[in-house]
C-alpha positions as CSV (number, residue, x, y, z in Angstrom):
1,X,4.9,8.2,26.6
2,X,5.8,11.9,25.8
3,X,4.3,14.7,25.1
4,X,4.5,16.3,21.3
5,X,7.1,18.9,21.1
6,X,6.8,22.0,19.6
7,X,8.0,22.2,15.6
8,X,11.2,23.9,15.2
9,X,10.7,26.9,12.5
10,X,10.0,24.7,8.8
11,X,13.2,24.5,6.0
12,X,13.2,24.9,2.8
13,X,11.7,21.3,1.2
14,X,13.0,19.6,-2.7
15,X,10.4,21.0,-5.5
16,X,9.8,19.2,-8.3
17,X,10.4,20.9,-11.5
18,X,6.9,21.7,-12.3
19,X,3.7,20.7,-10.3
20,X,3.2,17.6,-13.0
21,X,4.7,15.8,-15.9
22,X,2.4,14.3,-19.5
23,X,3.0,14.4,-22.9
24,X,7.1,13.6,-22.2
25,X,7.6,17.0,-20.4
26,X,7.2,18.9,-16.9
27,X,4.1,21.2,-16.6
28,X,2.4,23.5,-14.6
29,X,-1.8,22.6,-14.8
30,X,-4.5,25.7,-14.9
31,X,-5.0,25.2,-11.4
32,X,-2.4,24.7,-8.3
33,X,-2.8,22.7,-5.0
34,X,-1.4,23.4,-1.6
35,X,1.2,20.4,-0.1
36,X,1.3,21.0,3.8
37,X,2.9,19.2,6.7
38,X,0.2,17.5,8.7
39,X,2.4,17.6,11.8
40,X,1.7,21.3,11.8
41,X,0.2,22.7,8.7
42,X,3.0,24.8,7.6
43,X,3.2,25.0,3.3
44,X,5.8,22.9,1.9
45,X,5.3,24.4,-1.7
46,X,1.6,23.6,-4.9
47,X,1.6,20.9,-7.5
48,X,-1.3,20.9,-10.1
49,X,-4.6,20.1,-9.1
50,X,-4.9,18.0,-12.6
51,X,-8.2,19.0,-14.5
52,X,-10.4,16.5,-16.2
53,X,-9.3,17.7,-19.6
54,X,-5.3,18.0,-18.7
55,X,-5.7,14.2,-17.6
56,X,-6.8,13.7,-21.3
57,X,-3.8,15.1,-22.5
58,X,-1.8,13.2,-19.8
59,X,-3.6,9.7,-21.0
60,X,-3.9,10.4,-24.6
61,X,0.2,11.3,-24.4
62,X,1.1,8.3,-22.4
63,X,-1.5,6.1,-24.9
64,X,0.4,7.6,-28.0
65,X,3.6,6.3,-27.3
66,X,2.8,3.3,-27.9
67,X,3.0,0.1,-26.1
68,X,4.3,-2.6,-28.2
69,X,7.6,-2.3,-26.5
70,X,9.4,-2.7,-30.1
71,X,10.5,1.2,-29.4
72,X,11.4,0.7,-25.9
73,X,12.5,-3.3,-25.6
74,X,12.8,-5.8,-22.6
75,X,16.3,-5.1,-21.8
76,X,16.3,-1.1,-21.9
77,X,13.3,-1.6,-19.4
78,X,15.4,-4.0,-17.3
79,X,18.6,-1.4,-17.5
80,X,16.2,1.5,-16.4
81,X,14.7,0.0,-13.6
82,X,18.0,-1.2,-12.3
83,X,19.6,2.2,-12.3
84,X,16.9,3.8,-10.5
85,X,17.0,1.4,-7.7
86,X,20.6,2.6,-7.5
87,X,19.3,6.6,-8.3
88,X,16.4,5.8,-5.3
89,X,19.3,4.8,-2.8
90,X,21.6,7.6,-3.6
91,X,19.2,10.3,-3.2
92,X,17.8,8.5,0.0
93,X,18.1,12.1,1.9
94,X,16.0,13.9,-0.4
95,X,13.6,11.2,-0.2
96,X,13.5,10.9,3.7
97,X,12.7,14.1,3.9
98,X,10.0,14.7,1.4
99,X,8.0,11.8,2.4
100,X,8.4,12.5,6.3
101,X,7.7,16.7,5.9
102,X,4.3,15.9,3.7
103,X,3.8,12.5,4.7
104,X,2.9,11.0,8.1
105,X,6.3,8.8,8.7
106,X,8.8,9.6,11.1
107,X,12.5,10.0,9.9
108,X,13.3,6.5,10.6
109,X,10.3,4.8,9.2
110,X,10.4,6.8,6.0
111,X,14.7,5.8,5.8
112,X,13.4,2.3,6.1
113,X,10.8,2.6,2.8
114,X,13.8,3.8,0.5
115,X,15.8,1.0,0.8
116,X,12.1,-1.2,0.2
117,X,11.5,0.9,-3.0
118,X,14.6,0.1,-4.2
119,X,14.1,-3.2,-3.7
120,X,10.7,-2.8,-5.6
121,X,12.2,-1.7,-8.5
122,X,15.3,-3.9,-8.2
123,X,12.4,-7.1,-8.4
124,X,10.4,-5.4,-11.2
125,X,14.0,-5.2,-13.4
126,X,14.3,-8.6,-13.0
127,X,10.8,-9.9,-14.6
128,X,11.8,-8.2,-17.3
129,X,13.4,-11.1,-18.7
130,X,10.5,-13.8,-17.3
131,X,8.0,-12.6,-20.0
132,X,7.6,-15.5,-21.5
133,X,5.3,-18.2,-22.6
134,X,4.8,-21.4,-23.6
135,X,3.6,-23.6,-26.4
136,X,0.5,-24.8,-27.5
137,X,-0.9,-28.0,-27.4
138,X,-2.2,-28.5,-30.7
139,X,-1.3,-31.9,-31.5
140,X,-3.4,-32.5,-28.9
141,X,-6.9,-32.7,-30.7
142,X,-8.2,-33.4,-34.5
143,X,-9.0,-30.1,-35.2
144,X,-5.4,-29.0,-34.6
145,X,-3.9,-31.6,-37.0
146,X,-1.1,-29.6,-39.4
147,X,-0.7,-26.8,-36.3
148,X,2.0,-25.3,-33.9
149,X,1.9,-22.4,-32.6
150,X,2.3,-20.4,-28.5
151,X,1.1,-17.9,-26.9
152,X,3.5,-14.3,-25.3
153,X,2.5,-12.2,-22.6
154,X,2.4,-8.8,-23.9
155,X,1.8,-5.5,-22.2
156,X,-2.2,-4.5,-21.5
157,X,-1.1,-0.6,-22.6
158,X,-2.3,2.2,-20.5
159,X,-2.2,1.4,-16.7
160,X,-3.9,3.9,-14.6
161,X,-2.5,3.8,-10.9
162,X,-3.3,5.5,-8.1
163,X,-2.1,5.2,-4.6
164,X,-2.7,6.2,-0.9
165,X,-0.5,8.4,1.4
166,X,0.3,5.9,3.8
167,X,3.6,4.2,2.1
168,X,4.3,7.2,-0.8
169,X,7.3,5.7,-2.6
170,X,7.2,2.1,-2.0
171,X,3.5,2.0,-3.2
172,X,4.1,4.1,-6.1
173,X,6.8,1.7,-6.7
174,X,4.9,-1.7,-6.3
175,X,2.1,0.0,-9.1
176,X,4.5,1.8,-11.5
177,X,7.7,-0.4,-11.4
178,X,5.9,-3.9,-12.5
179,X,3.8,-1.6,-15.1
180,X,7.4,-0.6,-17.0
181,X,8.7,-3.7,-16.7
182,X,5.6,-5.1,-18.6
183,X,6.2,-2.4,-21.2
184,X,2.8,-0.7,-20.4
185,X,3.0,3.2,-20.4
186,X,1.6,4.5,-16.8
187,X,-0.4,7.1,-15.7
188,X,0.1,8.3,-11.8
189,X,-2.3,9.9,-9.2
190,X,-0.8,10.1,-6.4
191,X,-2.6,10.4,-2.8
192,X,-3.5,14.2,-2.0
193,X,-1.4,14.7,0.7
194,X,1.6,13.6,-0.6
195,X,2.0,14.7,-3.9
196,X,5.5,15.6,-3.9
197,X,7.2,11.9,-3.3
198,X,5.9,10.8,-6.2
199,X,6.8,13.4,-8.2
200,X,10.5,13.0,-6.8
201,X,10.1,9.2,-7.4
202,X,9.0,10.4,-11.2
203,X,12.1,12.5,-12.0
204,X,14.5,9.5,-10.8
205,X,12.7,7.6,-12.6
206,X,13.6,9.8,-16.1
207,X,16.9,10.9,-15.0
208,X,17.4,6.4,-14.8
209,X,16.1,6.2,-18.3
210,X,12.5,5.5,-18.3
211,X,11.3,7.2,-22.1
212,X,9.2,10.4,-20.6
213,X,6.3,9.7,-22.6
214,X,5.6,6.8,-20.9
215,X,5.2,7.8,-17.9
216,X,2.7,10.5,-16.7
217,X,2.2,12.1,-12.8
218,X,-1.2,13.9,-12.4
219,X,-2.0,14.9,-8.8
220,X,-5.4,16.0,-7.8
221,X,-8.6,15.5,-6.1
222,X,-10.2,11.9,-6.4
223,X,-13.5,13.2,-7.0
224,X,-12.1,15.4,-9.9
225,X,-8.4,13.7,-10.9
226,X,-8.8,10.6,-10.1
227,X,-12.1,10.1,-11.4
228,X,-11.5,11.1,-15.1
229,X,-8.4,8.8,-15.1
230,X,-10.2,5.6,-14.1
231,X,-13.1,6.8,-16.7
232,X,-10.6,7.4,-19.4
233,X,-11.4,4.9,-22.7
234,X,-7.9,4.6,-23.1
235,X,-6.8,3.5,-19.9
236,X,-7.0,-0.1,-20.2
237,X,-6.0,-1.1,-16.2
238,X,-6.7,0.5,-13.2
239,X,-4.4,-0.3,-10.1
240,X,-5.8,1.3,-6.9
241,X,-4.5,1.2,-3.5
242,X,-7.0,2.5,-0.7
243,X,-10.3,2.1,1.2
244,X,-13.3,-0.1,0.1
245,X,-15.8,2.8,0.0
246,X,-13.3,4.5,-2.4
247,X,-12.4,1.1,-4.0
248,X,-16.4,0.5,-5.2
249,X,-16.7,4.1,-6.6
250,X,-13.3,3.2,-8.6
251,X,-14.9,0.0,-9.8
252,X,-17.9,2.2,-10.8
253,X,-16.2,4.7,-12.7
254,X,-13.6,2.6,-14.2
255,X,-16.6,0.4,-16.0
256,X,-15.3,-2.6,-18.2
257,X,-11.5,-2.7,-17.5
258,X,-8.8,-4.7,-15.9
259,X,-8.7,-3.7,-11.8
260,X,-6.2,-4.6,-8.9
261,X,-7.4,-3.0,-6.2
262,X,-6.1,-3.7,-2.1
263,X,-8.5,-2.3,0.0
264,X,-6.9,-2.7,3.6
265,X,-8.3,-5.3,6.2
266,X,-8.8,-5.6,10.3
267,X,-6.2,-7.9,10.6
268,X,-6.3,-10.3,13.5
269,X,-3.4,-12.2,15.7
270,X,-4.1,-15.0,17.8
271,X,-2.1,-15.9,20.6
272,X,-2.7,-19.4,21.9
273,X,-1.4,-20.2,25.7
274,X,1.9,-21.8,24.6
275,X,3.3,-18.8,22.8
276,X,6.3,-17.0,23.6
277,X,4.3,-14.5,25.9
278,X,6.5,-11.5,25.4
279,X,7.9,-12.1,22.4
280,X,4.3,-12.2,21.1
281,X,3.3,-8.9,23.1
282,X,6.2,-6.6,21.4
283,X,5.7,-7.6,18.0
284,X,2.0,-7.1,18.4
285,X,2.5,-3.3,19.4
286,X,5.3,-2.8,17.0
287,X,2.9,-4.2,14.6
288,X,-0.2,-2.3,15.8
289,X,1.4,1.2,15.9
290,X,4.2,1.5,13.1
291,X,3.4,4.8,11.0
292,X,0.7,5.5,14.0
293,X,-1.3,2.2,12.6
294,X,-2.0,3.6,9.2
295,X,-0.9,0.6,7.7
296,X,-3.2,-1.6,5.7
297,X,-1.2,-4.9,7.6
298,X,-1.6,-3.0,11.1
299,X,-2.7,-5.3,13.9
300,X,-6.1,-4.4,15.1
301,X,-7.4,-7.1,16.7
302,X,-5.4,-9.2,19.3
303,X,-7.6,-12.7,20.4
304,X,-5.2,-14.1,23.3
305,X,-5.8,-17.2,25.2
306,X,-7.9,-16.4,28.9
307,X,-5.3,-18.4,30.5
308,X,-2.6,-15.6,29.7
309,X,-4.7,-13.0,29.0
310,X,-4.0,-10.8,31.7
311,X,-0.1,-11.4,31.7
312,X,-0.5,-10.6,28.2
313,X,-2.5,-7.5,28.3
314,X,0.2,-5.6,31.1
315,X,3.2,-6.7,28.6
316,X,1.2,-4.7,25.8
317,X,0.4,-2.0,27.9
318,X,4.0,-1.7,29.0
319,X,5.2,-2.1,26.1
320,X,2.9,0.5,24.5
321,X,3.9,2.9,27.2
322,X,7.5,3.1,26.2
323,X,6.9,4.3,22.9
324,X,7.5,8.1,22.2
325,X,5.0,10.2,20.8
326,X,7.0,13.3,19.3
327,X,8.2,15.6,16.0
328,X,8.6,13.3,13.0
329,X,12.1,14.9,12.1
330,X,13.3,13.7,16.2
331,X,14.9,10.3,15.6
332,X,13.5,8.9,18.7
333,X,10.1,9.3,17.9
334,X,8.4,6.4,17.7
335,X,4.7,7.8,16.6
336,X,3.9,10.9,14.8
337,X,1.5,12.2,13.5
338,X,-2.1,10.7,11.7
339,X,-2.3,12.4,7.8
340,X,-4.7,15.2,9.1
341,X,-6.4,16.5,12.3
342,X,-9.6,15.3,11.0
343,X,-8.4,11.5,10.4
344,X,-7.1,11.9,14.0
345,X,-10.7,13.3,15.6
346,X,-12.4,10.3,13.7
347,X,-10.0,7.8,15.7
348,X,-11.0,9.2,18.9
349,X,-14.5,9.2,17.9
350,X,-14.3,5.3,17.4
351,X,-12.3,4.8,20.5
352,X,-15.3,7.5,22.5
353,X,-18.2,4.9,20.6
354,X,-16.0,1.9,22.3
355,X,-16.1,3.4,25.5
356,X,-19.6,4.4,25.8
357,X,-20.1,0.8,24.7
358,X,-18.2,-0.4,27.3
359,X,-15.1,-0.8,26.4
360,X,-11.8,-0.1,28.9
361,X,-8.7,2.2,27.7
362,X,-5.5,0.3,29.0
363,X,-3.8,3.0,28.0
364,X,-3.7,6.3,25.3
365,X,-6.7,7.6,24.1
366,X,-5.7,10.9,24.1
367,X,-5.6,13.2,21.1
368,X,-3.5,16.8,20.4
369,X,-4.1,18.3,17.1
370,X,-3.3,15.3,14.6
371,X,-1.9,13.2,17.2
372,X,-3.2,10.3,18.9
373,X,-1.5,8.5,21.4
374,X,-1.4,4.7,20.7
375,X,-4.4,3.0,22.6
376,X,-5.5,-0.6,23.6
377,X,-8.6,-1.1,24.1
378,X,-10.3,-4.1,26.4
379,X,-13.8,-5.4,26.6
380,X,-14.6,-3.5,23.5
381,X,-18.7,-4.6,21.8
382,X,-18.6,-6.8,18.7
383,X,-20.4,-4.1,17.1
384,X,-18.2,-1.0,17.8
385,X,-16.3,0.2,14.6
386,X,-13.2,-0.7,15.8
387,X,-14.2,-4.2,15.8
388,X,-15.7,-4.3,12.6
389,X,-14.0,-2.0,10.1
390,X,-10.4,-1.2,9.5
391,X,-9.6,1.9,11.9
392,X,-6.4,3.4,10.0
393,X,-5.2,4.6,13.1
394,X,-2.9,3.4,16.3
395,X,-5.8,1.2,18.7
396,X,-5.7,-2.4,19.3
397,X,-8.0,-4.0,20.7
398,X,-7.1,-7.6,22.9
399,X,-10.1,-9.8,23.8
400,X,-9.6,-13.2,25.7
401,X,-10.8,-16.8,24.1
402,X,-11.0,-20.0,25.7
403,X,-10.9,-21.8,22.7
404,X,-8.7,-22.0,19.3
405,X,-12.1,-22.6,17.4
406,X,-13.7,-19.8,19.1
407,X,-10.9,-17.7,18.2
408,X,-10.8,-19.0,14.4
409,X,-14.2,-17.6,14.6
410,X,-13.8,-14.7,15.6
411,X,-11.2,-13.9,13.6
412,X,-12.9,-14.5,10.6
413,X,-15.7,-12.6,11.7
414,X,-15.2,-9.7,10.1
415,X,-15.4,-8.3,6.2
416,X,-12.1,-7.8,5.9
417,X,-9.2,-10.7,5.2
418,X,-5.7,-9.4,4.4
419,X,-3.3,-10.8,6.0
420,X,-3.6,-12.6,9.9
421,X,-0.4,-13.7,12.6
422,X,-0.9,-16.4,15.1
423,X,1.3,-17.4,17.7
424,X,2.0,-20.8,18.6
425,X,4.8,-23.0,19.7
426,X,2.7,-25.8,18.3
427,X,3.4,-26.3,14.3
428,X,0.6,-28.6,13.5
429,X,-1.7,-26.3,15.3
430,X,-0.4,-23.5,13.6
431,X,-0.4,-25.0,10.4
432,X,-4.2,-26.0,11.0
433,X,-5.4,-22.4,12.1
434,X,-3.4,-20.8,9.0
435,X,-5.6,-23.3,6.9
436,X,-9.1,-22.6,8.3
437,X,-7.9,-18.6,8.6
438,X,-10.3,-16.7,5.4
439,X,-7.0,-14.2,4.8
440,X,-4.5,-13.6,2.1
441,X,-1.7,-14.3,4.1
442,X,-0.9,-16.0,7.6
443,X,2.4,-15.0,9.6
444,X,3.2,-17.9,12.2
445,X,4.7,-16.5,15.5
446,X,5.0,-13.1,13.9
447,X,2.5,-10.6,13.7
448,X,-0.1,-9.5,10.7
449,X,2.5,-6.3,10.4
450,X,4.6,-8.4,7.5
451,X,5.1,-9.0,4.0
452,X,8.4,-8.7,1.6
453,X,8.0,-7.3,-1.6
454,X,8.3,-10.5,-3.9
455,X,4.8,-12.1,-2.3
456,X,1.6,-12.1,-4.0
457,X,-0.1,-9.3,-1.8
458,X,-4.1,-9.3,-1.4
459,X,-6.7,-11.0,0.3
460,X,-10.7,-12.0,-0.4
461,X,-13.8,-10.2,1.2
462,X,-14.0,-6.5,1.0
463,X,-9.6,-6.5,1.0
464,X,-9.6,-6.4,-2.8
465,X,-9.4,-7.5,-6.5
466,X,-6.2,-9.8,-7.8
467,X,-3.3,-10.0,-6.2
468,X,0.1,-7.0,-6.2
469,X,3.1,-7.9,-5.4
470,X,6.1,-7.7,-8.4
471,X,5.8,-10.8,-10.4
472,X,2.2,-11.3,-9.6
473,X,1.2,-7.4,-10.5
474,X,3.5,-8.2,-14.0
475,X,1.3,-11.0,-14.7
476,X,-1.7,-9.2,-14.2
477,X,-0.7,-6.3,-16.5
478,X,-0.1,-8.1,-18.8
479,X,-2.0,-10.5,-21.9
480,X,-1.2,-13.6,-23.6
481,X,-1.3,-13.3,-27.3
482,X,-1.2,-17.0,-29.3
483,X,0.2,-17.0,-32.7
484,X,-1.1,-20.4,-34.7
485,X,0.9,-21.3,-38.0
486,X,-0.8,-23.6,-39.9
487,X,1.5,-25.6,-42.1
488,X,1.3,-26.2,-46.1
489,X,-0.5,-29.5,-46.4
C-alpha cells in the first residue's frame, strides 16, 4: 500500500447560488457555515447554517404550495424527473468534483454515483404513472348493498429528508426523487460535511423543471437544523438516512409522524469450504473497503470455513495489500480519506480496544491525519466494538467456523441486520442459509457490498423503519384515499 501524497495547492470549487433555497428562491440564512475538504482542511466556500425559525419559513413555503398535485400533475412530475437524469449526467464533472473535494469519495467512486443518481431519478419518473389503485369490494358484504367505490394513492404532503455524507447525491436522490414523483413537496437537510452536492443536485433539479416551491434545501447542524425540521407540525414524513443513536433522537423529535429511517448494519459474509476461494476473497475486500468502508452495506464481518481459513485469510491480506491509499483527485487511489480526522482516530481506537483484547492486525492499522489504512483483523473478542456495532470505517474482521449452523449464528448475533453475502457453490445450501439469515437482503456468492436502486432497501433490528428503495419509498410516501358512491335506491 502507499503512502498519502501531499495535496497539490486547492482550485477554485462550483458555488451554489446562495448558501440555501425556501419559499421558491435562493437565500443567504442569518448565519453562514464553513464547507472544507476533509482530505486536508482547506475551505471550499459557506452555505447557511439554517436557523430554527428560517426552517419555518423553508417548511411553511414548501407546505403552502400545496400538495394535491392538481397544480403540478403526474406527467409534469414524470417529464421533470426525466430531464434531470439527463441534466445529472451532463454535468457529471461538476458533480465529480464537488462531491469528491467535500466529500470522502475518490474521483472514481464519486464518477460511479452520478450515473447511479441518474438512474434514481430515471426510476422515480417512471412511478409516476404506477399511482394507482384499485377497487373496492363492496358487493362483498350486506352493509355495502347499493355501493361502488376505490381507493387512490395520494401524496402524504410535506416530506422532511435528511441524509448522511457517505453517498451525497445518490442518497439525496433515493429520498427526494420518489418524494416528487409522489407529488409531495420536500424539504432537504443535507449531511454537514457535504452540503454543497446537494445544493448542486437542487439547482438541476429547478433548472429540469421541478416548481421551486416545492422543493426546499436547509443545511445545518442536526442538533439545531435538523431538529426543528423533524419537529415541524407541518412536516408530515420524515425520511432519515444515518446512525441508530441519531435515528432514536429523530424518532423522538419527530413525535407522531410517518418515518423511514435506514440506520446502517454489521453486515456479515459467510464463506463455506466449497466457495470459489479467491473469487470470494476479492469481492470481500472490494466490499469491505469501497469509500474507506463508510458504506452502510460494507462488509465487516467475514465467518470463513476453518478448513480454508488460512488460505482465505493470506488471499485477503494480499489482496488488501495492493490497494492504494492516496489523494482523492489521483485516479489510482483506491482509499482516501474517512469524513474527518476525528471519525478516523475513533477507528483506530476500536481496532487499539481489539488488540488489547486480543485481537491480530493481518495488516493496516495505521492512521495519518484522516486516513486509515484498510485493516483485517483476526482473533478479534465477541465483545470488542468492531464485532458488535457498525464501525463506518475500512476493518474487517475474518473469524473461522466449523460449522454452517455455527456460522448462521454468529451471523445473526449481532443488533444489526441489513443486508448479508454468503458464498457457496451449493444452491440448496445457500438457499437455506439466506432463509434462516435475520437481514434485509442476502447476496449469494457476492458480497453484503450490493444493491441496485429498484430493490426495497432496509432491514429489521436496530437497521431501520420501512423499507427505501424507488417504488417502495413512493408507496410509503404516499396514502390511499377511498371514494364510496352510494347509488339512488
Amino acid at each position: 500500500m502507499t503512502t498519502v501524497e501531499s495535496p497539490p495547492t486547492a482550485q477554485p470549487i462550483w458555488r451554489p447560488p446562495a448558501g440555501a433555497l425556501w419559499s421558491g428562491r435562493w437565500v443567504d440564512g442569518a448565519s453562514a457555515m464553513p464547507v472544507r475538504d476533509p482530505e486536508d482542511g482547506s475551505l471550499l466556500g459557506h452555505v447557511t447554517d439554517t436557523s430554527p425559525v428560517e426552517v419555518d419559513q423553508a417548511v411553511a413555503g414548501v407546505a403552502a404550495a400545496g400538495t394535491s398535485g392538481e397544480e403540478w400533475p403526474a406527467w409534469r412530475r414524470r417529464e421533470a424527473l426525466d430531464a434531470a437524469a439527463r441534466l445529472v449526467l451532463r454535468r457529471r464533472e461538476v458533480l465529480t468534483e464537488v462531491m469528491s473535494r467535500e466529500g470522502c469519495k475518490t474521483v472514481r467512486e464519486a464518477t460511479a454515483e452520478v450515473s447511479r443518481a441518474a438512474e434514481t431519478l430515471r426510476l422515480s419518473a417512471q412511478q409516476t404513472g404506477r399511482l394507482t389503485g384499485e377497487t373496492l369490494p363492496f358487493s362483498d358484504t350486506s352493509r355495502g348493498a347499493g355501493r361502488l367505490g376505490w381507493y387512490t394513492r395520494e401524496p402524504v404532503g410535506v416530506v422532511a429528508a435528511i441524509t448522511p455524507f457517505n453517498d451525497p447525491l445518490n442518497l439525496v436522490a433515493h429520498k427526494v426523487g420518489p418524494a416528487l414523483a409522489a407529488g409531495n413537496g420536500v424539504v432537504l437537510k443535507p449531511a454537514e460535511a457535504t452540503p454543497l452536492t446537494a445544493l448542486a443536485f437542487a439547482e438541476i433539479l429547478l433548472d429540469a423543471g421541478v416548481p421551486a416551491e416545492r422543493l426546499a434545501v436547509v443545511p445545518g447542524t442536526g442538533a439545531g437544523t435538523g431538529r426543528a425540521l423533524v419537529g415541524h407540525p407541518l412536516v408530515d414524513l420524515v425520511s432519515f438516512t444515518g446512525g441508530f443513536r441519531t435515528g432514536n433522537e429523530v424518532a423522538r423529535a419527530a413525535g407522531a409522524k410517518k418515518t423511514l429511517m435506514e440506520l446502517g448494519g454489521n453486515n456479515a459474509v459467510l464463506v463455506l469450504d466449497d466457495a470459489a476461494r479467491e473469487a470470494a476473497a476479492h469481492a470481500v475486500v472490494a466490499g469491505a473497503f469501497g469509500v474507506a468502508g463508510q458504506n452502510c452495506l460494507s462488509v465487516q464481518r467475514v465467518f470463513v470455513s476453518s478448513r480454508i481459513a488460512d488460505r482465505f485469510i493470506r488471499d485477503v491480506v494480499t489482496a488488501t495489500e495492493a490497494l492504494r491509499v492516496g489523494r482523492k483527485a489521483d485516479s489510482r487511489t483506491d482509499i482516501g480519506p474517512l469524513i474527518s480526522e476525528r471519525e478516523a482516530g475513533r477507528v483506530q481506537e476500536w481496532v487499539r480496544e481489539a488488540r488489547e483484547g486480543g485481537a491480530e492486525v493481518r495488516t493496516g492499522g495505521q492512521r495519518e491525519g484522516a486516513f486509515h489504512w484498510p485493516t483485517v483483523l483476526t482473533g478479534v473478542p465477541a465483545d470488542a466494538k468492531v464485532m458488535t456495532e457498525e464501525i463506518f470505517g475500512p476493518v474487517l474482521v475474518i473469524e473461522p467456523f466449523e460449522t454452517v449452523d455455527e456460522a448462521i449464528t454468529r451471523a445473526n448475533g449481532t443488533r444489526y441486520g441489513l443486508q448479508a453475502g454468503i458464498f457457496t457453490a451449493a444452491l440448496e445450501t445457500a438457499l437455506d442459509v439466506a432463509e434462516r439469515l435475520r437481514v434485509g437482503a442476502v447476496m449469494i456468492n457476492d458480497s453484503s457490498d450490493f444493491r441496485i436502486d429498484a430493490m426495497p432497501f432496509g432491514g429489521p433490528k436496530r437497521s431501520g423503519v420501512g423499507r427505501e428503495g424507488v417504488r417502495y419509498a413512493v408507496e410509503a410516501m404516499t396514502e390511499p384515499k377511498v371514494v364510496a358512491v352510494r347509488r339512488s335506491a
